[in-house]
N, C-alpha and C positions, 0 to 999 in steps of 0.2 A: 492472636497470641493467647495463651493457657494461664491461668492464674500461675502463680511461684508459692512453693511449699518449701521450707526447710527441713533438712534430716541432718544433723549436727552441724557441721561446717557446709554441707552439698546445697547449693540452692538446685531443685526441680521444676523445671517450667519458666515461663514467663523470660522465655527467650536465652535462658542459663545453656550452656550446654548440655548435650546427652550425655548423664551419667552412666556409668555401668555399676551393675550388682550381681552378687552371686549369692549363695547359701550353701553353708555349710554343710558338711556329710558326717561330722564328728558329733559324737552324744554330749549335750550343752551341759550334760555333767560331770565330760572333761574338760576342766576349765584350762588347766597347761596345754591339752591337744588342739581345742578350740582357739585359744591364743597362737595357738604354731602355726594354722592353716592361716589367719585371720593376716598376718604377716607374710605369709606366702603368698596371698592374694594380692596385699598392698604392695607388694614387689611389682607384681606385674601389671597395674594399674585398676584394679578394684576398688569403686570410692564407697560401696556401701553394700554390708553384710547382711543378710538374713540370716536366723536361727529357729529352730524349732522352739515351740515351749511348749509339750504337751503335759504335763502335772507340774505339781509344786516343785518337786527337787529338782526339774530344768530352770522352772522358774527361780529358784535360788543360784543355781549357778548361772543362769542369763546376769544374773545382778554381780556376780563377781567376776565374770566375762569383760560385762561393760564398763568394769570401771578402772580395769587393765588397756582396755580394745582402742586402738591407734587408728580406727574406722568407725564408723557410726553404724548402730545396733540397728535392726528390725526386727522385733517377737514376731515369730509367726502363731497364731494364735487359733484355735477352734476350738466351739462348744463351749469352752468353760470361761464367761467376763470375767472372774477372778485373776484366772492368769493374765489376761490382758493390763488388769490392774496393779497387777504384782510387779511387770514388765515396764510397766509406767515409771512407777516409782521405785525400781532400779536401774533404772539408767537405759531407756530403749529410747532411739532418737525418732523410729516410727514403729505404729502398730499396725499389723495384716490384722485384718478379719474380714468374718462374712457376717455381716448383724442377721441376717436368717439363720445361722445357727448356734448366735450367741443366747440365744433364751426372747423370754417379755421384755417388753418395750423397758421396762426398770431397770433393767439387766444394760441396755443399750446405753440408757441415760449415764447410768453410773460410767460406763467405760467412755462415752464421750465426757462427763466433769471431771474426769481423773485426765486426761488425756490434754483437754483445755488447760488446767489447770500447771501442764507442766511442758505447756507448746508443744505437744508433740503430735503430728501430723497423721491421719491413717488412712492406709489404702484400703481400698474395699477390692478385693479379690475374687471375681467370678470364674469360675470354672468349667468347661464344655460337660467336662465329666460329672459335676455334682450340683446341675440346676435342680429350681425346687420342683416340687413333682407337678405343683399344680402350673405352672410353665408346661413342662412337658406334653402335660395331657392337652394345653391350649394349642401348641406347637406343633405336637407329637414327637419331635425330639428335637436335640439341639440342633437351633437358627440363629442365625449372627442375629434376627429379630429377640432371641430369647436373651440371647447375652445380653444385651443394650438394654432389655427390661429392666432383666434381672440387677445391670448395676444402678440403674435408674432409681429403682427401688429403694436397695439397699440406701442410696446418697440420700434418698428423699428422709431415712431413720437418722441418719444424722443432722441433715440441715433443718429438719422439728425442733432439732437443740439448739439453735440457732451455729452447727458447727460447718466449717467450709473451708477445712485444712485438709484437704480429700484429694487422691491420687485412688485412678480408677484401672483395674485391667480385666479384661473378659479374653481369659487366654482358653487356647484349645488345641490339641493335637492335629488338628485337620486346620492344615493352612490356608486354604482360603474363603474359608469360613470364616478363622479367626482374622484376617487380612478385610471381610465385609463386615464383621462385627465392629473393628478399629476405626472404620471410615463412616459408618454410621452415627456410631456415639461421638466424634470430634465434629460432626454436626450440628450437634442437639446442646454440649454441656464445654465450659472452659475450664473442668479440671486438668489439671496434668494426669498425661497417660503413661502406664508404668507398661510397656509394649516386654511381648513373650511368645511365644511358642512350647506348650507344654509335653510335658510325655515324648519328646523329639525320639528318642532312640540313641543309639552309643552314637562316639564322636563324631565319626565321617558322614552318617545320614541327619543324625541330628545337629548340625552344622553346615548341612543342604541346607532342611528344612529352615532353620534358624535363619538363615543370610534372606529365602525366597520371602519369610515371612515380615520378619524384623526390618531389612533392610530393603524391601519393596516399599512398606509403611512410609519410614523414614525418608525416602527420596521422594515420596509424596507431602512431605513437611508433617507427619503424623510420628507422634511419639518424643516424650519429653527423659525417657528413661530405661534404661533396658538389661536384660538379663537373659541370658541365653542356656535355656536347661538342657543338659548336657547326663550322660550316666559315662561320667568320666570324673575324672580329679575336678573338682572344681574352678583350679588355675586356666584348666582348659577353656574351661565356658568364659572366663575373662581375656584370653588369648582371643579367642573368636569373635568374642566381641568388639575386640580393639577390630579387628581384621573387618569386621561388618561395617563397622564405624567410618573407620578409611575406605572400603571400596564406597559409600555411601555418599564421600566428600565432605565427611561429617569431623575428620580427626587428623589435624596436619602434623601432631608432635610424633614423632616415633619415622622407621626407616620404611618407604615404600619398596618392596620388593619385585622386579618383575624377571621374568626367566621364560626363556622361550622352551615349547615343547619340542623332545628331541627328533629326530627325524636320520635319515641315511648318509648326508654330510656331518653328524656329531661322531666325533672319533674321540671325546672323552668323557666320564664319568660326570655327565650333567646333572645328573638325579640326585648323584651324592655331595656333589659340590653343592648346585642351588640350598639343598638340607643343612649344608654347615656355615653356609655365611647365612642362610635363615636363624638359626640357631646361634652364632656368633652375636648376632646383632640382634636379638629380643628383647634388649633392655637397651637399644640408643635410642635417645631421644630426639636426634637429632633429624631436623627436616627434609631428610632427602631420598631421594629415587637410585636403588641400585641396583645393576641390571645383569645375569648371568647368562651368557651367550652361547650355543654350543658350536658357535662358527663363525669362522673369525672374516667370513667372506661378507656376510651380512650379518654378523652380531652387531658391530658399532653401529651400522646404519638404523638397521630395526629400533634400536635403543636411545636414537641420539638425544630421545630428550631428559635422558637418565644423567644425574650429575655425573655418576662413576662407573663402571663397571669393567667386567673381564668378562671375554669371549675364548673359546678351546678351540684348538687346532691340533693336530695331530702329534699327540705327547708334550705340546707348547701350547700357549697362548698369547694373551695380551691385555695390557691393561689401559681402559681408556676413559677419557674425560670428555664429556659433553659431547662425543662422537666422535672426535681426535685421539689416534694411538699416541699412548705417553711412554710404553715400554712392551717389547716382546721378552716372556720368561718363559723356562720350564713348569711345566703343568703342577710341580709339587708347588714352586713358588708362587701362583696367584693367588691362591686364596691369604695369605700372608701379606702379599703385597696390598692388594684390598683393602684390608684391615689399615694397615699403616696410611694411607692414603686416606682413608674417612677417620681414623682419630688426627688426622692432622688439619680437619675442616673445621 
């Protein structure tokens, strides 16, 4: 089991559940637009934000972000320890950085006593794309070996200060790299691991990617925390996540969905249906498996371990329970009856 780190309310590691996190796509020097999204996200179950802070005027509205923000902050932080400092002490529940390109060791120390000083936790951040050169040249390029250096390293610049409030990720576009990188460092070290997949691409590949990387990890008991980068809305990458989490066995609250693929006995509009009770029910929290059938000859059977669902049949259907028909309707009526049926569970 991983050490446990706190980021405001969220315990990370040490047997807590897997969190989810996202970051922002809004300049942290809209403080009203950064507040809008930051709710948007807590809607859909995002327990922990990241933000950019690349100079002082982010750094200034990072600090009135946070002290509005209904989630716990993460600066994201390069180059400059000041801003990391400035982030500290307005309100960041954790700090990113890479102490390789925070500056001299001074520079490191400072941003680990401000950080001790007001419990607040930092991941150290390697990157496939921005290992240090003299790695490379040892390497020749990037190796799950150079990540697990590389964050080696870095941890070894903070535990000199005696600090070990450390959450590690060695993320990389190339998944199964970054899937040998992950299983080698959860060998070596008992930090909590903040598991990712960078650079994925828009949603539907980067959502491949994300599930084969993220959620390979995880059913191998690796990863304490996770964030799915996405070049979409950010809500998105938190949708996905939930969805990793559960195919994982990792997340029982919320609606399991299954729906059979169509095929030459589906005589109704199954693609559009599955979409709208998906959609209906994004936000229940409630524990159960519901099933869209597009035939009513073997939908119930197929499904029977699904608490509810409806199956299509030619301009009709039917709605059933635990594999038991409760009622045949018209096709416009299921999706309605459904609903009724699970708000009354």
């Amino acid at each position: 089991m991983t050490r446990q780190i706190t980021v405001g309310d969220v315990k990370i590691g040490g047997g807590a559940p897997i969190s989810i996190q996202s970051m922002l796509n809004t300049a942290t020097t809209d403080v009203e637009g950064s507040l809008a999204q930051i709710d948007a996200l807590k809607n859909v179950g995002c327990q922990i934000v990241r933000l950019a802070v690349p100079d002082e005027r982010t750094a200034q509205g990072f600090a009135q972000i946070a002290s509005r923000s209904p989630l716990p902050l993460v600066a994201d932080i390069h180059f400059d320890y000041r801003l990391a400092i400035m982030a500290a002490e307005g309100g960041a529940a954790k700090i990113r950085i890479n102490p390789g390109n925070i500056g001299s060791e001074d520079k490191v120390k400072a941003v680990v006593d401000c950080c001790k000083a007001h419990h607040i936790p930092i991941r150290i951040g390697v990157n496939g794309g921005s290992l240090d050169k003299k790695l490379l040249e040892k390497y020749g390029h990037p190796t799950p070996e150079a990540l697990v250096e590389s964050a080696l390293e870095h941890a070894a610049y903070l535990e000199k200060y005696g600090f070990y409030d450390i959450c590690l990720s060695m993320k990389s576009s190339n998944v199964p790299l970054m899937m040998q990188a992950y299983r080698l460092i959860h060998e070596k070290v008992d930090y909590p691991l903040h598991v990712g997949v960078t650079e994925t691409g828009t949603e539907y590949m980067g959502t491949i990617k994300s599930a084969m990387g993220i959620g390979g990890l995880l059913c191998m008991g690796i990863g304490d925390t996770i964030r799915v980068s996405l070049t979409a809305d950010p809500v998105r990458e938190v949708v996905a996540a939930k969805a990793i989490l559960k195919a994982a066995g990792l997340q029982n609250s919320g609606v399991n969905l299954v729906s059979c693929p169509t095929c030459g006995r589906t005589k109704i509009d199954l693609i559009g249906l599955a979409s709208k009770v998906e959609a209906a029910l994004v936000n229940c929290e409630k524990n159960i498996t519901v099933a869209v059938m597009g035939c009513v000859v073997n939908g119930p059977g197929e499904a029977r371990e699904a608490d509810v669902g409806i199956a299509g049949g030619d301009g009709c259907g039917v709605l059933f329970v635990k594999g038991e028909l409760k009622e045949k309707l018209p096709y416009d009526e299921l999706l309605p009856a459904l609903l009724r049926y699970i708000d009354g569970l």
